[in-house]
ZAFIGU-240654 format. One record per atom (N, C-alpha, C, CB): residue number from 1; atom name; z, y, x. Coordinates in Angstrom, 1 decimal. Glycine has a CB too. Example, Ala and Ser with C-alpha at 12.3 -4.5 7.8 and 13.67 -1.06 7.14 Angstrom:
1	N	7.8	-5.7	13.2
1	CA	7.8	-4.5	12.3
1	C	7.8	-3.3	13.2
1	CB	9.0	-4.5	11.3
2	N	7.1	-2.2	12.8
2	CA	7.1	-1.1	13.7
2	C	7.9	0.0	12.9
2	CB	5.7	-0.6	14.1
END
This chain:
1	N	0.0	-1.2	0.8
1	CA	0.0	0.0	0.0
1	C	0.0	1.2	0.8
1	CB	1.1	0.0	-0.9
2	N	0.6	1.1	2.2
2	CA	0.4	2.1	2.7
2	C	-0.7	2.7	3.1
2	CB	1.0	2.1	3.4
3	N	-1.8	1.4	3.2
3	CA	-2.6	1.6	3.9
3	C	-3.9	2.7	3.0
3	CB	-3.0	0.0	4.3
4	N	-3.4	1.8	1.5
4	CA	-4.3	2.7	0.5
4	C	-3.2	4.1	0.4
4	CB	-4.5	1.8	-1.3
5	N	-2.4	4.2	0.4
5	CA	-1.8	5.4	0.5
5	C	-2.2	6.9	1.7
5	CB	-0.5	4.9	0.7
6	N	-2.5	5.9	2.8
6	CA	-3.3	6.5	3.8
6	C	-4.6	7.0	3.4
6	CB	-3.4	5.6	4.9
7	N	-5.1	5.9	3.1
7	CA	-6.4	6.6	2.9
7	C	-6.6	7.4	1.8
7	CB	-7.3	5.7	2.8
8	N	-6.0	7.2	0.8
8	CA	-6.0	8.6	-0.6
8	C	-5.1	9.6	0.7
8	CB	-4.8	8.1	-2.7
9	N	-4.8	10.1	1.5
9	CA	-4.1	11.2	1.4
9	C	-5.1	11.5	2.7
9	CB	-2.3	11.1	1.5
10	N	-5.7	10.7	3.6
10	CA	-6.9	11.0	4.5
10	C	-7.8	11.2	3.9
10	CB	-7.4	10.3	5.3
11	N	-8.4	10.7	2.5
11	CA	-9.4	11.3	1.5
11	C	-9.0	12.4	1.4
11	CB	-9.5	10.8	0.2
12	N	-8.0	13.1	1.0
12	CA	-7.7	13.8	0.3
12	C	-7.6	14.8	1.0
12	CB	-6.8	13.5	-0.2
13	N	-6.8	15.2	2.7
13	CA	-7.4	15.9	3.3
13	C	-9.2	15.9	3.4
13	CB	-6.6	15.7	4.3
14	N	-9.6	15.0	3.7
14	CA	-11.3	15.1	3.9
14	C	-11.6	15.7	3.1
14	CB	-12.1	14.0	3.8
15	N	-11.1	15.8	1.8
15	CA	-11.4	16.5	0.2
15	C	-11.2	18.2	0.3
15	CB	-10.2	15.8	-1.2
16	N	-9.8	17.9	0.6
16	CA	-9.7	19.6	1.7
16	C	-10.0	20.1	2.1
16	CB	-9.3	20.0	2.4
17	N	-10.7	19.3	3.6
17	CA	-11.5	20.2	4.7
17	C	-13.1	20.4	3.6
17	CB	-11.9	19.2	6.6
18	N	-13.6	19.4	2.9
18	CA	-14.6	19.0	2.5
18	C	-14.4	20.2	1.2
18	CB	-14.7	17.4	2.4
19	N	-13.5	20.3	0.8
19	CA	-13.5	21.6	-0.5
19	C	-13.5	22.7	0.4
19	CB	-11.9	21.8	-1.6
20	N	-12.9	23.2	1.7
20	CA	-12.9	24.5	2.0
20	C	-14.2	24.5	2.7
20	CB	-11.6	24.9	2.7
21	N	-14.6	23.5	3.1
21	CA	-15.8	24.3	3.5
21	C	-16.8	24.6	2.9
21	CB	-16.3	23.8	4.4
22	N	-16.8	23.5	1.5
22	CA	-17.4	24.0	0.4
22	C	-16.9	25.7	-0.1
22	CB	-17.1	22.9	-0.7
23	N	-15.4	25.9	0.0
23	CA	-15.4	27.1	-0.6
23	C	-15.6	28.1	0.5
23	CB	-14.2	27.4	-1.5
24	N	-16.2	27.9	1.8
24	CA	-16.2	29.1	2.9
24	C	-17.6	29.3	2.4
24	CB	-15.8	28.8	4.8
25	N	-18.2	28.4	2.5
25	CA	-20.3	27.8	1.8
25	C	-20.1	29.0	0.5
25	CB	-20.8	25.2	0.8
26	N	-19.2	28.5	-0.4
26	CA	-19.1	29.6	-2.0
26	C	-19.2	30.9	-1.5
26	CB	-17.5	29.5	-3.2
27	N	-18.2	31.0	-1.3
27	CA	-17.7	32.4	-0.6
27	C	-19.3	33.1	0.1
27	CB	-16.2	32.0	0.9
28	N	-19.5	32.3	1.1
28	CA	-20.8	32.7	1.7
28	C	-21.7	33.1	1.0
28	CB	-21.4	31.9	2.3
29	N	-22.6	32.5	-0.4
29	CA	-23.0	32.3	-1.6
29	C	-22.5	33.5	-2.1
29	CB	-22.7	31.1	-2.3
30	N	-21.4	34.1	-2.2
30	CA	-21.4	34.8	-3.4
30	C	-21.1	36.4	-2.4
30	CB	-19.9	34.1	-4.8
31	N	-21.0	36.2	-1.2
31	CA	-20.7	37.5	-0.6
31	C	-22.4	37.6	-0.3
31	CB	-19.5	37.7	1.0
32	N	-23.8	36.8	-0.3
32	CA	-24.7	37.0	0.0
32	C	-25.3	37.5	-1.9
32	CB	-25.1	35.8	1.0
33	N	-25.2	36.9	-2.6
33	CA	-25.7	37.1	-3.7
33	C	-24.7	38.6	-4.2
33	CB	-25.7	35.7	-4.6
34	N	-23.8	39.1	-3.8
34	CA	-23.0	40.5	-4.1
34	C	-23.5	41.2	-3.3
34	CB	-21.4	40.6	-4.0
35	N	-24.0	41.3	-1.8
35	CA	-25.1	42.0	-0.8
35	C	-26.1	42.6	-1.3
35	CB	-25.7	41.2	0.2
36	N	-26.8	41.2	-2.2
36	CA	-28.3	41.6	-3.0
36	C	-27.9	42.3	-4.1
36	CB	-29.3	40.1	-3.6
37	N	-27.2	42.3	-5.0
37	CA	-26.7	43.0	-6.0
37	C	-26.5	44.5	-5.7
37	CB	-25.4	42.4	-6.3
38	N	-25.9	44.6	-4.3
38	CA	-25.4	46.4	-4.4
38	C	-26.8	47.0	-3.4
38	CB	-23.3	47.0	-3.5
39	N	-27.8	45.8	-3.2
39	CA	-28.8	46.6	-2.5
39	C	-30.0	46.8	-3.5
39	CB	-29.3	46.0	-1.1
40	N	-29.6	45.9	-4.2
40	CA	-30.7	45.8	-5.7
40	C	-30.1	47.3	-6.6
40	CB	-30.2	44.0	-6.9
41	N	-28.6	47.5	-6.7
41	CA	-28.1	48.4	-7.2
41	C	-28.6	49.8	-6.9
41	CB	-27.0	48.3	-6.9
42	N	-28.6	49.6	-5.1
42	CA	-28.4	51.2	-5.0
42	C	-30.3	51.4	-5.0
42	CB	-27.4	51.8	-3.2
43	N	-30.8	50.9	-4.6
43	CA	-32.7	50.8	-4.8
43	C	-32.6	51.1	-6.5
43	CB	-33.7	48.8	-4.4
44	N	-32.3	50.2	-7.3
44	CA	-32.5	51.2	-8.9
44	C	-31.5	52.6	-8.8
44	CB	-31.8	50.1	-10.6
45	N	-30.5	52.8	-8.1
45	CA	-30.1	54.0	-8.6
45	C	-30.7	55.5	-7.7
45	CB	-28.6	53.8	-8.6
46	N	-31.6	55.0	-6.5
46	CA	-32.4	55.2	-5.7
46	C	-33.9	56.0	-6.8
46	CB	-32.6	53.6	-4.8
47	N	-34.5	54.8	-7.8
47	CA	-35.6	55.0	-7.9
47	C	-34.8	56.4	-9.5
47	CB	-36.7	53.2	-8.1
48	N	-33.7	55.3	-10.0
48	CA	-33.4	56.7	-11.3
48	C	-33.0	58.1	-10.2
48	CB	-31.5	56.2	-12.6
49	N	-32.7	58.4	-9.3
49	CA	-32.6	59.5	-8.9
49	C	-34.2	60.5	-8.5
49	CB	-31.7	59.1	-8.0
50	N	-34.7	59.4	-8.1
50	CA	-36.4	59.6	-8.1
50	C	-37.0	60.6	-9.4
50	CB	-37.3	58.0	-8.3
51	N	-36.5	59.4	-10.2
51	CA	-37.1	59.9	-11.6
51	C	-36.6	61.2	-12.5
51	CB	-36.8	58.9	-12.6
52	N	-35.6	61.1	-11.6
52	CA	-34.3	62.6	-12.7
52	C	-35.2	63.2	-12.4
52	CB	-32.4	63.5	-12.1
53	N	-35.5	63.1	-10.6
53	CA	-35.9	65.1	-9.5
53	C	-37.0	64.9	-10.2
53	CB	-36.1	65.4	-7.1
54	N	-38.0	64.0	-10.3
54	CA	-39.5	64.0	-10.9
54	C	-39.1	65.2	-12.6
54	CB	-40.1	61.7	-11.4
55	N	-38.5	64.4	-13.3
55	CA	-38.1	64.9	-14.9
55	C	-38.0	66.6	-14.4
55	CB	-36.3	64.2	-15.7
56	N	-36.8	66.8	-13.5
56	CA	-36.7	68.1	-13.3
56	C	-37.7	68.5	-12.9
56	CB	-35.9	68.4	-12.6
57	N	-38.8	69.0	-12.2
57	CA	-39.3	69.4	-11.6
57	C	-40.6	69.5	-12.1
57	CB	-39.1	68.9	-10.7
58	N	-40.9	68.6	-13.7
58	CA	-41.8	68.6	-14.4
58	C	-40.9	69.9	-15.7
58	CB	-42.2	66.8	-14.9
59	N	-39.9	69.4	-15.9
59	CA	-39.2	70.6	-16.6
59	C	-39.4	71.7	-16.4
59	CB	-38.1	70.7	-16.5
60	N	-39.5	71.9	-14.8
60	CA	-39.2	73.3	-14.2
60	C	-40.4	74.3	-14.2
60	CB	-38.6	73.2	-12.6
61	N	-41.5	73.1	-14.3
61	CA	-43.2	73.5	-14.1
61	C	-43.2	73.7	-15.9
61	CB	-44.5	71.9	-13.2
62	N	-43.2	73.3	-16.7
62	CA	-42.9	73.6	-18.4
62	C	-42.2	74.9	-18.5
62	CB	-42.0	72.4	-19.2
63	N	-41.3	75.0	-17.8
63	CA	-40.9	76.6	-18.3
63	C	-41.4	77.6	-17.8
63	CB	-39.5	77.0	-18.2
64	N	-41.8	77.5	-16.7
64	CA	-42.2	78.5	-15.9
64	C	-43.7	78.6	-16.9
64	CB	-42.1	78.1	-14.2
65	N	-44.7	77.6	-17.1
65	CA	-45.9	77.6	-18.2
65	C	-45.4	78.7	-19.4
65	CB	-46.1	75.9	-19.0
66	N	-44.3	78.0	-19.9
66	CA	-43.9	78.5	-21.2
66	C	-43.6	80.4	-21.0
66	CB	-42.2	77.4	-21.5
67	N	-43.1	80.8	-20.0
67	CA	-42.4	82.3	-20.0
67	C	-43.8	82.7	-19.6
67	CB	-40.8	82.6	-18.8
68	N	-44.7	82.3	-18.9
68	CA	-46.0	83.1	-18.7
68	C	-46.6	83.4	-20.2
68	CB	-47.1	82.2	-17.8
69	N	-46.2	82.0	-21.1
69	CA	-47.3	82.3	-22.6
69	C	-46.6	83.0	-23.1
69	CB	-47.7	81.0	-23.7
70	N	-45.4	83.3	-22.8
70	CA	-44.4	84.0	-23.9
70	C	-44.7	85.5	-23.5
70	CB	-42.5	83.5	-23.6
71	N	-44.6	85.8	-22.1
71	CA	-45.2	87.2	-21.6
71	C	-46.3	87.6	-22.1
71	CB	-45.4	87.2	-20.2
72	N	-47.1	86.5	-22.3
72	CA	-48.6	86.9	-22.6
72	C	-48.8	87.5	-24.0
72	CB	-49.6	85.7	-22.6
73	N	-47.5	86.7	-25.0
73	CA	-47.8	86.7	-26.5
73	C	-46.7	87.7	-26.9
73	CB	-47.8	85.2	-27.2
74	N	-46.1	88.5	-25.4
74	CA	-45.2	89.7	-25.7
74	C	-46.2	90.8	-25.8
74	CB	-44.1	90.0	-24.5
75	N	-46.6	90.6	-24.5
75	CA	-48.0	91.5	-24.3
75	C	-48.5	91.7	-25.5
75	CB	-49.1	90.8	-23.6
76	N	-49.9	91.0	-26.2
76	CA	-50.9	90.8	-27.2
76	C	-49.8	91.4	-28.5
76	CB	-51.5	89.0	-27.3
77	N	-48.4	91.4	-28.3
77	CA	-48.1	91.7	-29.6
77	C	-47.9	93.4	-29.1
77	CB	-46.7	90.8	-30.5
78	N	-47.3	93.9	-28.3
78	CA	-46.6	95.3	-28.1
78	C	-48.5	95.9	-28.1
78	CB	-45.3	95.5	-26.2
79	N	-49.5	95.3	-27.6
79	CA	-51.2	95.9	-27.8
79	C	-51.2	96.3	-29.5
79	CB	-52.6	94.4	-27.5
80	N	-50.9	94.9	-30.0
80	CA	-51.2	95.0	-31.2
80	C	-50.6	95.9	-32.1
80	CB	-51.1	93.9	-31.6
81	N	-49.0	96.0	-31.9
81	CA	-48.2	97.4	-32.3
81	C	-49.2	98.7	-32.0
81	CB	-46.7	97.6	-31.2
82	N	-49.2	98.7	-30.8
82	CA	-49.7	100.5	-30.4
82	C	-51.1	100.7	-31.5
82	CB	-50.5	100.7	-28.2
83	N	-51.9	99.1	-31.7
83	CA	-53.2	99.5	-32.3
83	C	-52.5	99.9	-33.9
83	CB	-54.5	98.2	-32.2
84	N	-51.8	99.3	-33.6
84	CA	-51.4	99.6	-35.8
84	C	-50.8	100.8	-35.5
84	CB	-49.9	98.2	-37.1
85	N	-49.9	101.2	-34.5
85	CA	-49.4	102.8	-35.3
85	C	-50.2	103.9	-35.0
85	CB	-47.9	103.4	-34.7
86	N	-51.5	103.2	-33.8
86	CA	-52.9	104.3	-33.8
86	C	-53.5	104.3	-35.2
86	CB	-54.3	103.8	-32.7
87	N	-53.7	103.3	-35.9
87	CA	-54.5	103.2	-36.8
87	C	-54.0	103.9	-38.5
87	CB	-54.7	101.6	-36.6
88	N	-52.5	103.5	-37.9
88	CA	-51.4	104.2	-39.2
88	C	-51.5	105.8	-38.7
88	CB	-49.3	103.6	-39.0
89	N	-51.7	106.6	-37.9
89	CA	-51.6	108.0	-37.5
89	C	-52.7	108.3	-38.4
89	CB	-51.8	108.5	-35.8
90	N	-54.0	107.4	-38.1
90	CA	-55.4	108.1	-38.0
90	C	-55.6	107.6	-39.7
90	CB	-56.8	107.5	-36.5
91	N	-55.1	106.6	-40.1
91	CA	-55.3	107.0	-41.3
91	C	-54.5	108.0	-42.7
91	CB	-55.4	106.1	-41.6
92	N	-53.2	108.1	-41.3
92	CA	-52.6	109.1	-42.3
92	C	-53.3	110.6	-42.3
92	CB	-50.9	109.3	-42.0
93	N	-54.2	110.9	-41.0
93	CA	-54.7	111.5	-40.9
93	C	-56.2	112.0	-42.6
93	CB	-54.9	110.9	-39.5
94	N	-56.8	110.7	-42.3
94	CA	-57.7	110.5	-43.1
94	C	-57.0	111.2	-45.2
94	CB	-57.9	108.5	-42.6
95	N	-56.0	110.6	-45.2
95	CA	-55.4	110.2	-46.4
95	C	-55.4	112.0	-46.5
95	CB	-53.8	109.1	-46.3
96	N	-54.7	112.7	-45.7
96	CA	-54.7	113.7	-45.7
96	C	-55.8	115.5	-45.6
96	CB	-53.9	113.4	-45.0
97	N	-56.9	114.4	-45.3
97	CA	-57.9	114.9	-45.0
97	C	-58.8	115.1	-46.9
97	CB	-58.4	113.9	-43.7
98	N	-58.5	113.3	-47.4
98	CA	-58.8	113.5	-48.3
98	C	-58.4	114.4	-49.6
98	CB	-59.0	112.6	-48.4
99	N	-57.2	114.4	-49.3
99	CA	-56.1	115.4	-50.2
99	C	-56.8	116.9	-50.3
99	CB	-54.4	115.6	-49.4
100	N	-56.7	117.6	-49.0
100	CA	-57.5	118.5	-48.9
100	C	-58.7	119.0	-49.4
100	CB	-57.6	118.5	-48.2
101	N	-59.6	117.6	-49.7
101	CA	-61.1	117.9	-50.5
101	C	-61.0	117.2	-51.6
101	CB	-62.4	117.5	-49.7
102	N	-60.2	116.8	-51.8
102	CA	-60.2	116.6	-53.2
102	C	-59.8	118.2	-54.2
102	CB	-59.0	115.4	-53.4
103	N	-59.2	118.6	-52.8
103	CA	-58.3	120.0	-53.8
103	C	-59.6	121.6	-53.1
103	CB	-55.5	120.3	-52.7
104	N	-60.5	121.0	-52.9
104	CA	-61.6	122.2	-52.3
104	C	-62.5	121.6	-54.2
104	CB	-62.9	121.8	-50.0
105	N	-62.4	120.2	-53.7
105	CA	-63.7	119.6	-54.9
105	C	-63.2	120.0	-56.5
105	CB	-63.8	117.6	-54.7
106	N	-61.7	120.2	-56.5
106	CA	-61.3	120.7	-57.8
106	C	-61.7	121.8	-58.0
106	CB	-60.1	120.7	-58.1
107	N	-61.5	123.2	-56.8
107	CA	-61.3	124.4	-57.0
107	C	-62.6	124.5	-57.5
107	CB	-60.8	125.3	-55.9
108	N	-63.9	123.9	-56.6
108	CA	-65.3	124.1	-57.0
108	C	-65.6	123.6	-58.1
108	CB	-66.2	123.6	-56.2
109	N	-65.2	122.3	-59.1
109	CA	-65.7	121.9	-60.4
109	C	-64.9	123.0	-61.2
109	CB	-65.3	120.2	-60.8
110	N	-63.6	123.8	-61.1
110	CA	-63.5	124.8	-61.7
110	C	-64.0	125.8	-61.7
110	CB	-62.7	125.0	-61.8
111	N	-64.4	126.3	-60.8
111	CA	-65.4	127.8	-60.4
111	C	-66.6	127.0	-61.4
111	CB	-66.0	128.2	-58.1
112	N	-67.1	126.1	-61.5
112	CA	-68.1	125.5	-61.9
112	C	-68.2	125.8	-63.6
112	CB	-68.0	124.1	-61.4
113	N	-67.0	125.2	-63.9
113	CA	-66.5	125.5	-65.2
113	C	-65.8	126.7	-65.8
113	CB	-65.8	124.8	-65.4
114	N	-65.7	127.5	-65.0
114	CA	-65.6	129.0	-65.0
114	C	-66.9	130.0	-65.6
114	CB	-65.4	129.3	-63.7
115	N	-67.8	129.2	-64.3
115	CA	-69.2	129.9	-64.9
115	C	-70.0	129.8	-65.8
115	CB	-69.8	129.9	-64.5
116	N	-69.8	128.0	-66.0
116	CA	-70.4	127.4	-67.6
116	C	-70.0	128.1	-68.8
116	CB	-69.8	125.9	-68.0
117	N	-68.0	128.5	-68.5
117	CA	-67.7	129.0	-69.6
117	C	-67.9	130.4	-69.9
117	CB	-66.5	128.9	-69.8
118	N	-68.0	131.3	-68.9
118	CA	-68.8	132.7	-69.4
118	C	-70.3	132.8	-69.4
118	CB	-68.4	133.9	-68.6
119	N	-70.4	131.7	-69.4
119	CA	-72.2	132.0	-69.7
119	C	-72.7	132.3	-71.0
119	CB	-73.0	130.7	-69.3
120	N	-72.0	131.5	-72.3
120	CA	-72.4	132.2	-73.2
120	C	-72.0	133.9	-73.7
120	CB	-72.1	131.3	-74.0
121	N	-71.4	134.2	-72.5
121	CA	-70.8	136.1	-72.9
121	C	-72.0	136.6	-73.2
121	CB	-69.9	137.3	-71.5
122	N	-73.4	136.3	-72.4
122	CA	-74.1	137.1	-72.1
122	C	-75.0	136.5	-73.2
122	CB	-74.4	137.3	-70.7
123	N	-75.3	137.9	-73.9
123	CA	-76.3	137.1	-75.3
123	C	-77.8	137.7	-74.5
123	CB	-75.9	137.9	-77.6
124	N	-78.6	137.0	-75.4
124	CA	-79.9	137.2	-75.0
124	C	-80.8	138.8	-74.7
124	CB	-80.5	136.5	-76.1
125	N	-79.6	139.8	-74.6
125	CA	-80.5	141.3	-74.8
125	C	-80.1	141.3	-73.1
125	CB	-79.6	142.8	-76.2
126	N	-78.5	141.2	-73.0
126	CA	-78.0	141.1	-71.5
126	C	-78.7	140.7	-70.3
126	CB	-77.0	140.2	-71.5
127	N	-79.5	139.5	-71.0
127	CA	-80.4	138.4	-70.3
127	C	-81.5	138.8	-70.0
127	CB	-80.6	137.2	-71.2
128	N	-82.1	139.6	-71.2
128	CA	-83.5	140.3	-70.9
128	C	-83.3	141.3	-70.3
128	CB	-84.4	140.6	-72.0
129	N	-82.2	142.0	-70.2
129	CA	-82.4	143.1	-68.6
129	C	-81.9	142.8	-68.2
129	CB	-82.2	144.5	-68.3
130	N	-81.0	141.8	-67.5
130	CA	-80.8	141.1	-66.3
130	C	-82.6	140.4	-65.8
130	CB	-79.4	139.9	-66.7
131	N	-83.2	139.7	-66.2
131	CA	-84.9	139.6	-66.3
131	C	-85.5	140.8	-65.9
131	CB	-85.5	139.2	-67.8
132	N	-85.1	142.1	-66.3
132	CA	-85.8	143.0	-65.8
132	C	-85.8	143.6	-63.9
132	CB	-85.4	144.1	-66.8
133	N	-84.7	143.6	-64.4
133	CA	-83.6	143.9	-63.4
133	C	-83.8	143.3	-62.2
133	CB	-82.4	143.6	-63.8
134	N	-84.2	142.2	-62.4
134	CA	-84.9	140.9	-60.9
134	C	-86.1	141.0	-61.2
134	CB	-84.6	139.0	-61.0
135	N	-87.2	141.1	-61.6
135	CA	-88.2	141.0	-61.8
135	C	-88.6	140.3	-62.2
135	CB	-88.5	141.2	-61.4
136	N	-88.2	139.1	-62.7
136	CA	-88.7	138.5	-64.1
136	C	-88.3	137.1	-63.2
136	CB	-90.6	138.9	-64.8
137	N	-87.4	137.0	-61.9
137	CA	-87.8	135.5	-61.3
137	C	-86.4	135.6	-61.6
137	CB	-88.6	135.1	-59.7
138	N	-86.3	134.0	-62.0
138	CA	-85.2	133.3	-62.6
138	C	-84.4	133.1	-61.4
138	CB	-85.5	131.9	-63.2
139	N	-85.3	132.7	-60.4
139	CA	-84.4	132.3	-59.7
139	C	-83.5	133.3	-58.9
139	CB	-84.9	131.5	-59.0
140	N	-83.8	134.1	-58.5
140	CA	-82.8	135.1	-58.3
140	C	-81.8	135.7	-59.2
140	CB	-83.4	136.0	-57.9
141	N	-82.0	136.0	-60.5
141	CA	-80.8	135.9	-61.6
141	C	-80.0	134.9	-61.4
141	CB	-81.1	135.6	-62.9
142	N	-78.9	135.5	-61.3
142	CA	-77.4	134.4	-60.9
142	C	-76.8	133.8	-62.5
142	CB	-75.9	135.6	-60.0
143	N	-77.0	134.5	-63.6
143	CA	-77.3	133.6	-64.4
143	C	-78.5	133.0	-65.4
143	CB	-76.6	133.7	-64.8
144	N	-79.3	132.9	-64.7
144	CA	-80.4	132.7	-65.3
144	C	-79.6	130.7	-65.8
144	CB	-82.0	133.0	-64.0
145	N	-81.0	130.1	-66.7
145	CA	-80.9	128.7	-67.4
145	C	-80.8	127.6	-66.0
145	CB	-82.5	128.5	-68.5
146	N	-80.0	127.6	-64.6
146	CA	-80.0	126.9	-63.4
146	C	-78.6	125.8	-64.1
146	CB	-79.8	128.0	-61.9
147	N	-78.9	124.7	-64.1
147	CA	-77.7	123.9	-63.8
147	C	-76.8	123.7	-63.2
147	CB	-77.8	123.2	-63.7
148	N	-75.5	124.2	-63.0
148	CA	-74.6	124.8	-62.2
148	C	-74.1	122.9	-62.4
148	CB	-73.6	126.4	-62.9
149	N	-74.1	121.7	-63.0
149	CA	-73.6	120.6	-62.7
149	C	-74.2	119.8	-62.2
149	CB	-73.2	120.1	-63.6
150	N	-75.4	120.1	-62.0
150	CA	-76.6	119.0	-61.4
150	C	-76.1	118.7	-60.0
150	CB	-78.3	119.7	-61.4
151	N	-76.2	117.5	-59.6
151	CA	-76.0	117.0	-58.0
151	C	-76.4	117.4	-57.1
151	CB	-76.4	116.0	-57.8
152	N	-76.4	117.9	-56.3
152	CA	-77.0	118.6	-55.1
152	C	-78.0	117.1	-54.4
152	CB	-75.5	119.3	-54.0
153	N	-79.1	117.1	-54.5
153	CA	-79.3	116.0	-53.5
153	C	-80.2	116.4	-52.1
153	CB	-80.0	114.8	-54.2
154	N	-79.1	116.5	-50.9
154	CA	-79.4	117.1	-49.7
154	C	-80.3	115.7	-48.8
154	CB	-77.8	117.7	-48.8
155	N	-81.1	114.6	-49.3
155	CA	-82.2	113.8	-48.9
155	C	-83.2	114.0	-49.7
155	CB	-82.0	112.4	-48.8
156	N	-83.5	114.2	-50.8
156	CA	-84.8	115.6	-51.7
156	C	-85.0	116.0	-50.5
156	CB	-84.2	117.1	-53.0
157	N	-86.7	116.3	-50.3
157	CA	-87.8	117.0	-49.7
157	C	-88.8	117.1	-50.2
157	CB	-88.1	116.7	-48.8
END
């Protein structure tokens, strides 16, 4: 019995040396596969740092795009102001211009109607020496039978 006793406890060391060198082999195994891990690690955190500066730097080229269009479409608008309050002067200009001849074009349709209305003062004896008086041409009588409403048309030749 001793003999099997020997040998389970010389197995058993053998199992010992034979486990630890298996676990120095593990150990080896897992400090080489943890190596690949933090070089695998730091290579992806390598390539995401790649990618941030890339992101940034595509960012940085977008704004800088962006504040040129924005300048531009500051621009095109402060043009576009100056043209509308040119265009607001010159038609207030205009507006005011028409006011004015509207108020010449009244005074004249009343002078107009002024003269229509004393025209019948003058009865027909008035008329015939006013006719004398010019020498018989109408048109020089200022009131002779002349249409004082008729259109003026200054392209007539």
């Amino acid at each position: 019995m001793a003999t099997s006793s020997g040998n389970s406890s010389g197995s058993s060391a053998l199992q010992i040396m034979s486990s630890g060198s298996d676990q120095e082999g593990l150990h080896h195994v897992m400090d080489l596969r943890k190596r690949k891990r933090m070089v695998s690690n730091r290579e992806s955190a390598r390539r995401s740092r790649m990618r941030k500066q890339e992101h940034l730097t595509d960012l940085t080229v977008q704004v800088g795009l962006l504040r040129k269009e924005n300048n531009q479409i500051l621009t095109s608008i402060n043009v576009t102001n100056q043209l509308y309050l040119n265009l607001e002067a010159e038609n207030c200009v205009l507006r005011a211009q028409v006011a004015e001849l509207t108020n010449r074009l009244q005074s004249l349709n009343d002078i107009v109607d002024c003269i229509d209305s004393t025209k019948w003062l003058l009865d027909n004896e008035e008329e015939e020496d006013m006719t004398a008086q010019f020498g018989g041409d109408e048109f020089l009588n200022p009131w002779s039978n002349l249409c004082f409403n008729q259109p003026v048309d200054m392209f007539m030749c």
